[in-house]
C-alpha positions in Angstrom: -69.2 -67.2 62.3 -65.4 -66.3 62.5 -66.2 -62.8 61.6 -69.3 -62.5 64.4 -69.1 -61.4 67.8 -72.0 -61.9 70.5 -72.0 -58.7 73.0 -74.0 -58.3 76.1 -74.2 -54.9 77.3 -75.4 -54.6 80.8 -76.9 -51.1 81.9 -76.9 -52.2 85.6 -78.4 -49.9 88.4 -75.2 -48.9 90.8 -75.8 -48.3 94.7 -73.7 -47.8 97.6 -71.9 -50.9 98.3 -68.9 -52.2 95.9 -69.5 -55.9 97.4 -73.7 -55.4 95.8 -72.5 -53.5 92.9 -69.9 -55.9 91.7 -72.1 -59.4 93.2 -75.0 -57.8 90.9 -72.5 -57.6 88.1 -71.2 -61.1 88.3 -74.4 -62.6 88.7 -76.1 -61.1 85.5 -73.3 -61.7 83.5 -73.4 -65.4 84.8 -77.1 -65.3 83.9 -76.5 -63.8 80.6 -74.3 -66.8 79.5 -76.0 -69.7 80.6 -79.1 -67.6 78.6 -76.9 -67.4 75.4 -74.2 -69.5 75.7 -72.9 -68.5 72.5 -71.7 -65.1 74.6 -68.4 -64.2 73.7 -68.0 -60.2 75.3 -69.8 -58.9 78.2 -69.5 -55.4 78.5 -70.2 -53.3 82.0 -71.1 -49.8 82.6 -68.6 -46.6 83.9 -68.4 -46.5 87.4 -70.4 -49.8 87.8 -68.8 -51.3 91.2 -69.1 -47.5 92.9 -71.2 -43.9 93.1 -70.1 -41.9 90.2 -68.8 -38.8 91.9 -65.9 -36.4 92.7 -66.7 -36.9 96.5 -67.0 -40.6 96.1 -63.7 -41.2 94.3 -61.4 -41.5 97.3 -62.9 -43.5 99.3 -63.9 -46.3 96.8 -60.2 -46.4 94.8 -58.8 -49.8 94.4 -55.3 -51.0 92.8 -55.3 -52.6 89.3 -54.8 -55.6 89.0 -54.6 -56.5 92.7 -58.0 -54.9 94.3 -61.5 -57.0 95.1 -63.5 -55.2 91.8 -60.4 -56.8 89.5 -60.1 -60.0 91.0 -63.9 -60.8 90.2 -63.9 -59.9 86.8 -61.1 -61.8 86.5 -62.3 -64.9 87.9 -66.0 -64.6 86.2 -64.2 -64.4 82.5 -62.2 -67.5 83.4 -64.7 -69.1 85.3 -67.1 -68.5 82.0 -64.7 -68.4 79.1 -65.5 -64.9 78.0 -64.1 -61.9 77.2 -65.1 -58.9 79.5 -65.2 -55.1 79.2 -65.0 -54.2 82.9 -66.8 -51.0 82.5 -64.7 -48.3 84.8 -63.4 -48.0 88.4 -61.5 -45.6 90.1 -57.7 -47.1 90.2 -55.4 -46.0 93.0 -51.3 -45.7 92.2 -49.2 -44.4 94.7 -51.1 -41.3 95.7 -52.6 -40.4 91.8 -56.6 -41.4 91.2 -57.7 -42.9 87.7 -60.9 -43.3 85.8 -59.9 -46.7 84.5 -61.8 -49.2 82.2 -60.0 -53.0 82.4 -60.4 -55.5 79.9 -60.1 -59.6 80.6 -59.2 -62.6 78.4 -61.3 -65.5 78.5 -58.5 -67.2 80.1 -58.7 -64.5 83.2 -55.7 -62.3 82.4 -55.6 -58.9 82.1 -55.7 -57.4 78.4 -56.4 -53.5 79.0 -56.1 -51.1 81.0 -57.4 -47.6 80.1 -57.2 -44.6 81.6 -59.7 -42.4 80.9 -57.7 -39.5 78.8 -60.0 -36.7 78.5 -61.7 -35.9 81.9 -65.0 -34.6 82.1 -65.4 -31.2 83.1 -69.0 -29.3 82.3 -70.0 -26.4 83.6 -74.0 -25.8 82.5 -75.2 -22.3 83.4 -76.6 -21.1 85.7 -75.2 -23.7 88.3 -77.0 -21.7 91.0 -80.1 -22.0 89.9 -80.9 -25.7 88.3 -77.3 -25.7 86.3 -75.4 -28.4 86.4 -71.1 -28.7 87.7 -68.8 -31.7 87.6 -64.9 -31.5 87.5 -63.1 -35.4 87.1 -59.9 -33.4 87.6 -60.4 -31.9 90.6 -60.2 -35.3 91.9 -58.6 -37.6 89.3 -55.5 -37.5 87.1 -55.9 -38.1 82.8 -54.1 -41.4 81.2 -52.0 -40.6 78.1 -52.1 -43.6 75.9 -54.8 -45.0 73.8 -55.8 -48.8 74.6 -56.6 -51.1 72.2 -57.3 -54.7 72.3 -57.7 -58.0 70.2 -61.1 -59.5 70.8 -60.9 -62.8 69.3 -60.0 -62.0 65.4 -61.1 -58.4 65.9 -58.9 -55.4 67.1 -61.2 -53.1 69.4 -60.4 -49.2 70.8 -61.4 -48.6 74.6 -62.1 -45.1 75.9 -64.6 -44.3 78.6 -67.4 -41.8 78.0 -66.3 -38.3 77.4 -63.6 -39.5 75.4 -65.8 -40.4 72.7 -66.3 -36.4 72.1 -63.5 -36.4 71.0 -62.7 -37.5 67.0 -59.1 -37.9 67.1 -58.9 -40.6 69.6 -61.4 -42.6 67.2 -59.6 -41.5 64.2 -56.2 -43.1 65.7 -58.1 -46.2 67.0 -58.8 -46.5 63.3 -55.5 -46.2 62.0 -54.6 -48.6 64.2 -56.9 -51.2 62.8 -60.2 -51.1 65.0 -63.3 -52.5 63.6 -65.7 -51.4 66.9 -64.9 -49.1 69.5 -66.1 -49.4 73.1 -67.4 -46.4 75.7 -68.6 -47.1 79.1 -70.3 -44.2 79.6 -72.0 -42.3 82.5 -73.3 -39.7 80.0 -74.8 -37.0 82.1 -78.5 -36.8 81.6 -78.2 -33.0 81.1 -76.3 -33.7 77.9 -77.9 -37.1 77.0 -80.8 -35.8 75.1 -78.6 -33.8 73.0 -75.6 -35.5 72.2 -75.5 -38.8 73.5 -76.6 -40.9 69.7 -75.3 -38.0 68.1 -71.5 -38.4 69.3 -72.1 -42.3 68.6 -73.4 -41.6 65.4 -70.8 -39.4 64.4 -67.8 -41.6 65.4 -69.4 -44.5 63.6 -69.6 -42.4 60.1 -66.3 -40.8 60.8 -64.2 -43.6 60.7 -66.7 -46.5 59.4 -66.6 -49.0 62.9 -69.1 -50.3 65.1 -70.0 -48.0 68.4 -70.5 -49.7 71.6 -71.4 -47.2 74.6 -73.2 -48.6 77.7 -74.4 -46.8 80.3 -75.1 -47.3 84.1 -79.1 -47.3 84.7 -80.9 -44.3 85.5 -81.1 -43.6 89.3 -83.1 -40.4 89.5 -81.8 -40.4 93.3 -78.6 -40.1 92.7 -76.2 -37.3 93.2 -75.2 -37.9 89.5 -78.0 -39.2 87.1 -76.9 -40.9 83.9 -78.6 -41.1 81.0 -79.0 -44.8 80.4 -80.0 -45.3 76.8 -76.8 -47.9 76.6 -76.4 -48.4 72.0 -74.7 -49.9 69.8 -74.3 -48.0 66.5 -73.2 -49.6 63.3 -70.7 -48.8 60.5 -73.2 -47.1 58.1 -74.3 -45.2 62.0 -77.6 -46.3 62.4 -79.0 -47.3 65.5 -78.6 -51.1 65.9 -80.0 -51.9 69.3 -81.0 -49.3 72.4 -81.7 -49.9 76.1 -84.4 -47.2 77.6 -83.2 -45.9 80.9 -83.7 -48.3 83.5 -81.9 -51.4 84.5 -81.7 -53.4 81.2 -79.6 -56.1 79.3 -78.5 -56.3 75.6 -77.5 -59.4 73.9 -76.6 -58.7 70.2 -74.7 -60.1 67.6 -72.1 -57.9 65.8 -71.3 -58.8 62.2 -68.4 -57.1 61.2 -68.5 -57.9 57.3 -70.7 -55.1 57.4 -67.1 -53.0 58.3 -65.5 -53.9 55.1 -68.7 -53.4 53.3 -69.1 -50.1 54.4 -65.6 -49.2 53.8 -65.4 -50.3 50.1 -68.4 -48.8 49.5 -67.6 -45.3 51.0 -63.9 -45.7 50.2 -63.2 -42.3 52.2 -59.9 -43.2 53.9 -58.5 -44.0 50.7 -59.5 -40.5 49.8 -57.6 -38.6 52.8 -55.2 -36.2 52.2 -52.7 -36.5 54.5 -50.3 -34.6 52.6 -52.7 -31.4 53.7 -54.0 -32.8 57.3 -53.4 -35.9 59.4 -54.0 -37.3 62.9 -51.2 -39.1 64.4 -50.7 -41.1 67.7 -48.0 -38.9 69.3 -46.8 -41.4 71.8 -45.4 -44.9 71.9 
């Protein structure tokens, strides 16, 4: 069992209220254990404590660590000895606005903090008539650093749903030594159809890890609708496990042998030629 992880993804509807959103949160996830007590990550959607919106992101910032929606996720993984993808909020520092997934330790403290690096601008034609607009940085500011976390004996890449368009981030979460990589995701339902598996599916085959993406549920009322369809995609990229669109809970069990199997089978990184091409983390 060492090389096992049980996951619970939780595409949770999101309303108005951050005290509801985040009491819904906690509760499920509480329910979720006693269910399967051999739970070991709970992972929450993007946006989950808050409206997903350029006009909502002011007034629903909070400080990291310090603010209401970080002190219960803090408390439930200590209070339930699991580890805990906290989806995304919007983090407040100083006067800048972040779309910011934390991550908490079974013991309560804080392992991750990522800020979401590639914002999500779309612009689908016409937008007058039944197109579709949304500009993250006309409100928020991009993070600069890639986030990755050890999950009990497993090292695990964070970004937050448009960053998962985007190969080199997975590519360097590889290199780094991930074996799954995690996107809370409030995939526009515009693009959903399209691209949502595909994107999984190709980061999966790219660079031979598990894909984790979940997904608020789908609010047809909403300002913003996501797609739901929360997935986890394995190492050869097939499909594991899919939610539909409304409010629903995964439990799965993730069995990462199937990582080194894939990757001695398909021995492709031993077959890059990085003295033609390579993707390197620029920063440290």
């Amino acid at each position: 069992m060492a090389n096992k992880l049980t996951i619970a993804l939780l595409q949770l509807p999101v309303g108005g209220e951050v005290a509801s959103n985040v009491r819904r949160a906690v509760d499920s996830v509480r329910k979720l254990k006693a269910e399967n007590p051999k739970l070991q990550l709970a992972i929450l959607p993007e946006s989950f404590n808050a409206p997903y919106g350029q006009e909502h992101f002011p007034k629903f910032a909070e400080q990291v660590p310090t603010g209401p929606t970080c002190q219960a996720l803090s408390k439930l993984a200590r209070e339930l000895g699991i580890y805990i993808v906290g989806g995304s909020i919007v983090e407040r520092e100083g006067t800048k606005l972040y779309n910011t997934c934390t991550v908490w330790a079974p013991n309560g403290s804080l392992i991750g903090r990522h800020r979401k690096i590639h914002l999500f601008t779309m612009s689908i034609e016409p937008a007058n008539a039944g197109g579709v607009e949304f500009d993250e940085a006309a409100v928020l500011t991009a993070g600069s650093e890639p986030t990755v976390v050890q999950i009990g004996q497993q090292k695990v890449g964070v970004g937050i749903c448009h960053d998962k368009r985007f190969e080199e981030l997975a590519r360097i979460y590889r290199n780094m030594g991930c074996s799954m990589l995690v996107y809370p995701s409030a995939f526009c339902i515009c693009q959903g159809p399209m691209h949502w598996e595909l994107l999984q599916r190709a980061r999966a085959t790219d660079n031979q890890v598990f894909v984790v993406t979940c997904s608020p549920a789908r609010d047809n009322m909403s300002g913003y609708v996501a797609y739901g369809h929360s997935m986890v995609v394995n190492p050869w990229a097939q499909v594991q496990r899919e939610a539909g669109e409304g409010c629903e809970f995964i439990v799965e069990e993730i069995d990462f042998d199937m990582v080194e199997q894939v990757r001695r089978q398909i021995p492709i990184f031993k077959q890059r030629r990085t003295d033609v091409y390579a993707t390197t983390k620029l920063s440290e």
